[in-house]
C-alpha positions in Angstrom: -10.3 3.7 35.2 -8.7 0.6 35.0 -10.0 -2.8 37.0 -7.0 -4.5 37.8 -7.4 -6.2 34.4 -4.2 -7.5 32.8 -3.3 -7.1 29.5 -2.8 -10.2 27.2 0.4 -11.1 25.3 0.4 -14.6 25.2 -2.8 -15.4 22.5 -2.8 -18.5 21.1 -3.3 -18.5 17.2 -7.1 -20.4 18.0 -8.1 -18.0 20.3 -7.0 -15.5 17.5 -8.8 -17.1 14.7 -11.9 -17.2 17.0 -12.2 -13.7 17.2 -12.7 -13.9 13.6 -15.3 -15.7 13.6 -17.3 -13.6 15.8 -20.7 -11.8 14.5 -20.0 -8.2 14.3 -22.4 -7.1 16.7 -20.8 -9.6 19.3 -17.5 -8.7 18.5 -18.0 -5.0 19.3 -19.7 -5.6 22.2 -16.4 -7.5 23.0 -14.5 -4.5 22.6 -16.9 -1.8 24.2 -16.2 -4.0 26.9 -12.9 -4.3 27.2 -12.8 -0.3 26.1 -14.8 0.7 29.4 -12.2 -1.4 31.8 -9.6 0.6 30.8 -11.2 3.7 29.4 -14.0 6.6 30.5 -16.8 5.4 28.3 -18.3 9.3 27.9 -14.7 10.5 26.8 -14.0 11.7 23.4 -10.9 12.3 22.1 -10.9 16.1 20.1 -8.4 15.6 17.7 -7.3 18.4 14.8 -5.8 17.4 11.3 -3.6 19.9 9.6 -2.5 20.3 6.3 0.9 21.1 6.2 1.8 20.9 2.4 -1.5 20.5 0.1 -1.2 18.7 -3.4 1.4 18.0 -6.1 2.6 14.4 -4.3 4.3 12.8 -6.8 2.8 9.7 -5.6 -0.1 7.7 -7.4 -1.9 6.7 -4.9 -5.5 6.0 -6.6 -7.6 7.5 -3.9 -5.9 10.5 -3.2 -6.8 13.6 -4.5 -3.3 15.4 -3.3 -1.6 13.0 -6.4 -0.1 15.1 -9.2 -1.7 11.9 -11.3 -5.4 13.2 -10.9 -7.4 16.4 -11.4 -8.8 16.7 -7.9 -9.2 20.6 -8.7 -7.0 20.8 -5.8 -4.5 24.0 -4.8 -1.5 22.9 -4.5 0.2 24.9 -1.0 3.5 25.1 0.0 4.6 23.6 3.2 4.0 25.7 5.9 6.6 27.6 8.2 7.4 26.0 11.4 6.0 29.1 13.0 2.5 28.8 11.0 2.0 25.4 12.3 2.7 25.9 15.9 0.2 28.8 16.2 -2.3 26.4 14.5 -1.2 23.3 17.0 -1.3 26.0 19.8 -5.0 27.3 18.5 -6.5 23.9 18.7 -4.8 22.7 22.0 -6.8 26.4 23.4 -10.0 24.6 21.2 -10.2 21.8 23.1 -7.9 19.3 21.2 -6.2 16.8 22.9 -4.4 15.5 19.3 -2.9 17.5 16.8 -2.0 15.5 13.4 -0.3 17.0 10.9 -0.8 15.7 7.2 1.9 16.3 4.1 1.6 15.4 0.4 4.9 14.3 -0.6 6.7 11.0 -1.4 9.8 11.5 1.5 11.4 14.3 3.3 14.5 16.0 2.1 17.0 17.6 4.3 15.7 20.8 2.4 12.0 20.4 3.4 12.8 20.7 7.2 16.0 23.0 8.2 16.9 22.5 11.7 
């Protein structure tokens, strides 16, 4: 889909700060144009988000609901078996999705959280 269009990596910090100043309305124009060069216009991209461990983060993040810090009225789940989340990455590809994303509440990954 492309035109032989080029892509930029050489903006100067005006031309950057012009963008800026833009109206909105112009400015996505801008991009739906630049979008349609290099990109089928009627396209959408299916994506699925998956849940993989819900609730009890002990991070405070103040506008998540998975936070142990707030009474989101939220079950807390387990993270799922390897097996579980390839048949649900696997039931959305046969769905239609193109992306599968894969979301976890928890500060960092321990060596326990994913055996090899």
């Amino acid at each position: 889909m492309t035109t032989g269009v080029s892509v930029r990596h050489n903006w100067q910090h005006g031309e950057i700060s012009a963008l800026f100043e833009l109206p909105f309305s112009e400015l996505m124009y801008r991009a739906q144009t630049v979008h349609r060069q290099f990109f089928d216009p009627n396209a959408v991209q299916i994506s699925t988000l998956l849940s993989i461990k819900t609730g009890a983060c002990p991070e405070d993040c103040k506008y998540c609901p998975q936070s142990i810090h707030h009474n989101a009225e939220l079950e807390t789940e387990k993270l799922m078996q390897v097996q579980a989340v390839l048949e649900e990455a696997q039931a959305a590809k046969t769905q239609g999705a193109s992306r599968f994303c894969m979301g976890a509440a928890w500060k960092h990954l321990r060596a326990k959280d994913m055996p090899m």
